[in-house]
N, C-alpha and C positions, 0 to 999 in steps of 0.2 A: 504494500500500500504506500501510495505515494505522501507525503506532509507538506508537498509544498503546494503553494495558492499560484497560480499564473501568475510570472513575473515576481514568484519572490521565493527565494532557497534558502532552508532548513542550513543551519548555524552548529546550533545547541540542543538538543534532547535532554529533559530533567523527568521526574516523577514529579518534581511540585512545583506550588503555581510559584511559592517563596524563592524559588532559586531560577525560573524561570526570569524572573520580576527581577533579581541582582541584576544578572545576565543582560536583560533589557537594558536596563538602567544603566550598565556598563558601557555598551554600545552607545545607546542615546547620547553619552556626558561626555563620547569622544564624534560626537555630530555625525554618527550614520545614524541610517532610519532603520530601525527594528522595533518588529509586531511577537504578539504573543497567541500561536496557534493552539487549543486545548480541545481536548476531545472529553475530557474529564466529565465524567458524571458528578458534582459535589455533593449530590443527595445522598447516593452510594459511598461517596471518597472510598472508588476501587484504587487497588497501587499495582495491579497486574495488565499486563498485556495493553494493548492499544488504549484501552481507553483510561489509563491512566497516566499516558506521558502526554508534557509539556514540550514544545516545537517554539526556539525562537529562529524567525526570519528574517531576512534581510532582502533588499534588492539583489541579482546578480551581481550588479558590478561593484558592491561594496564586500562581495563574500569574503572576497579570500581577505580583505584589511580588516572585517569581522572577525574571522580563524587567527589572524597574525594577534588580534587584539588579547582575543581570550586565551590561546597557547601563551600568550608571556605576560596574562595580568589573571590567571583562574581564578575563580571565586572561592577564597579559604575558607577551610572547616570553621573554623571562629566565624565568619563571615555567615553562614550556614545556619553554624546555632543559634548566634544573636539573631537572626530573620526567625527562627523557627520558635525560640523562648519568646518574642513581642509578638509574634502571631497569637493574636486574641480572638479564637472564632466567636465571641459574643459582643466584640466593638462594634460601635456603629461604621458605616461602608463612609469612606470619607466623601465620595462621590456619589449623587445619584445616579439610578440605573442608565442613563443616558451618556451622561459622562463616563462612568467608569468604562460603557461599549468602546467610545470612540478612546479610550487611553489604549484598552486592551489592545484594539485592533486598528492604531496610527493612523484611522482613517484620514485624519489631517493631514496624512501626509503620504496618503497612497491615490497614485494619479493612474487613470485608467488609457494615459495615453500610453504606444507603445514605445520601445526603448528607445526609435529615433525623432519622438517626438508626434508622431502620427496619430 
């Protein structure tokens, strides 16, 4: 099965949204555009097979400075636990459902024309 969305390639694979969410964030704060694809059931919160991993993307042409990024800045274990210790499943959602879609998924920043502009 394929993870990626037309016009955007699979990076990173995590089981959680928490380390998915670092990863993003990583990318984002060195000015590539990465989304966060999930298939996760949260009702369930399965950890097995498809429907339990996390997919971050990028455009093609930023993969490989994506890959270059995350091979020499990984996300530490310390990094890991502090995301997974302030994970409060009973906080309120900082965003409304609205917002939090378009963070999820860079809508803001994903352009439906093709890569030479077309």
């Amino acid at each position: 099965m394929t993870n990626n969305l037309e016009g955007w390639v699979t990076v990173f694979t995590s089981g959680t949204d928490y380390e998915a969410d670092l990863v993003r964030d990583r990318l984002d704060d060195a000015g590539l555009s990465a989304v966060i694809l999930t298939r996760r059931d949260h009702a369930f919160n399965l950890t097995v097979g498809e429907l339990a991993s996390v997919w971050v993307l990028v455009p093609p042409h930023q993969a490989e400075e994506a890959r270059s990024i995350l091979s020499s800045q990984p996300v530490s274990d310390a990094e890991l636990e502090a995301a997974a210790l302030a994970a409060d499943p009973d906080a309120p959602a900082a965003h409304d459902e609205e917002e939090q879609a378009r963070l999820d998924t860079g809508i803001d920043r994903i352009s439906f024309e093709g890569p030479d502009g077309e």
